[in-house]
RODO-2510 file (C-alpha; in nm, 4 decimals, decimal comma):
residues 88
     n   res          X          Y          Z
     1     x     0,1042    -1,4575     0,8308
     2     x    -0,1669    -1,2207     0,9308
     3     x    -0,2263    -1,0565     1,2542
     4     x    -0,4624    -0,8777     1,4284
     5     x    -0,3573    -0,5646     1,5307
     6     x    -0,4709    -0,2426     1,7068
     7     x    -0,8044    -0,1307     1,6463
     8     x    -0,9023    -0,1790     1,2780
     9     x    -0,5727    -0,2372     1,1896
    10     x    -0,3994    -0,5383     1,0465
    11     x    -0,0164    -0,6808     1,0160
    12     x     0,1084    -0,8607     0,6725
    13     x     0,4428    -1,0854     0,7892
    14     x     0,6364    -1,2081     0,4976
    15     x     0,8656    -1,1255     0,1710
    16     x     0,7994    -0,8763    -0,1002
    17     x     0,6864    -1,0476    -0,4279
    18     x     0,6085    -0,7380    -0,5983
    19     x     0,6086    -0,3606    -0,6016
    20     x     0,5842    -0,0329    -0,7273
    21     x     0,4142     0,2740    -0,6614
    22     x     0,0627     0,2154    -0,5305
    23     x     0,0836    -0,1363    -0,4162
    24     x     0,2776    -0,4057    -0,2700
    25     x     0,2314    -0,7833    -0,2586
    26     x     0,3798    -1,0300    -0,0124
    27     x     0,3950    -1,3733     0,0148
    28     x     0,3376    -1,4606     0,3645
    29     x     0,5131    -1,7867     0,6040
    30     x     0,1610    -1,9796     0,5115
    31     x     0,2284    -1,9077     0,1208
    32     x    -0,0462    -1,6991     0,0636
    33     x    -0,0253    -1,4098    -0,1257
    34     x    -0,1507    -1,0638    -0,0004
    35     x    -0,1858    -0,6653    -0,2094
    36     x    -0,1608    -0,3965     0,0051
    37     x    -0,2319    -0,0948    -0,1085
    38     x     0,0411     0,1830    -0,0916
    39     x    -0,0826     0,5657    -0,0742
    40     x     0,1379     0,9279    -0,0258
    41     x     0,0971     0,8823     0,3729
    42     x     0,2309     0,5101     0,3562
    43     x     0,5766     0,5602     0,6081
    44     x     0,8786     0,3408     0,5823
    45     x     1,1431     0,2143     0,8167
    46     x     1,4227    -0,0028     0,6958
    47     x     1,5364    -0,1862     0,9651
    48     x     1,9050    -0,0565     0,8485
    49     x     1,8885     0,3466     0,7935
    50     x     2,1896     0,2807     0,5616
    51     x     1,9031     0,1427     0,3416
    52     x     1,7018     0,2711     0,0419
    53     x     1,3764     0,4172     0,1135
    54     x     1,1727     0,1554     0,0086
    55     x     1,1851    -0,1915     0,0256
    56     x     1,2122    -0,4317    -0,3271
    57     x     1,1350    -0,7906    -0,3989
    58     x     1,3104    -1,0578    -0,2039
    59     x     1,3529    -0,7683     0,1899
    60     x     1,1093    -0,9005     0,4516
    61     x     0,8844    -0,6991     0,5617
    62     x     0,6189    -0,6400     0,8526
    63     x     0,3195    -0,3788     0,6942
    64     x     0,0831    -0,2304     0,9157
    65     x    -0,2294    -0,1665     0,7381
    66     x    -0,5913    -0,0109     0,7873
    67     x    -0,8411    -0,2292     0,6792
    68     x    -1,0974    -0,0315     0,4140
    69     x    -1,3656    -0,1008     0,1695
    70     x    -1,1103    -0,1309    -0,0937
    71     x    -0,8917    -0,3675     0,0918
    72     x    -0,5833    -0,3431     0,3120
    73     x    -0,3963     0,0039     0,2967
    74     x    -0,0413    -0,0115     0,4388
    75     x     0,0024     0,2788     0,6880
    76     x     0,3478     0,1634     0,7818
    77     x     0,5790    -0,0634     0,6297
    78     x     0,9071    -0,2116     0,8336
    79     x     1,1270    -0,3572     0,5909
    80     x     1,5038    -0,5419     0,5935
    81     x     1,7366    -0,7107     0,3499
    82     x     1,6404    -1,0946     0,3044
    83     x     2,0128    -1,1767     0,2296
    84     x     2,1377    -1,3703     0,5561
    85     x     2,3778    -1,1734     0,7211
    86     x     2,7681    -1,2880     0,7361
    87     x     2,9024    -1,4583     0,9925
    88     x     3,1694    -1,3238     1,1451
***
């Protein structure tokens, strides 16, 4: 799902497909697929601080990006585990 955001900026909904160290793709809730682009400034926040640093394929995740010539940059990325969590 995209979203407009502030200013130039843009939100990618959805789950990690792929990633490494200068891009990450994610399929969104419509099934489309989008590459952001990752750079040395790109934060992270794990929902859980317990987490790794940066999210893998299968956590959801909510990227805001900066929309450029090139494409979408990611300036933040929010990520969590996609596992459902046990009921108690």
């Amino acid at each position: 799902m995209w979203a407009a955001a502030h200013g130039s900026g843009q939100h990618v909904l959805g789950v990690v497909t792929a990633i490494d160290t200068t891009h990450i793709e994610v399929k969104t809730q419509k099934g489309q697929s989008v590459s952001v682009r990752l750079t040395d400034k790109t934060l992270y926040k794990a929902k859980n601080h317990k987490m790794k640093t940066m999210p893998k394929v299968g956590d959801r995740v909510v990227i805001e990006a900066e929309k450029e010539t090139t494409g979408l940059v990611a300036t933040e990325v929010h990520f969590s585990d996609s596992k459902p969590k046990p009921t108690p």
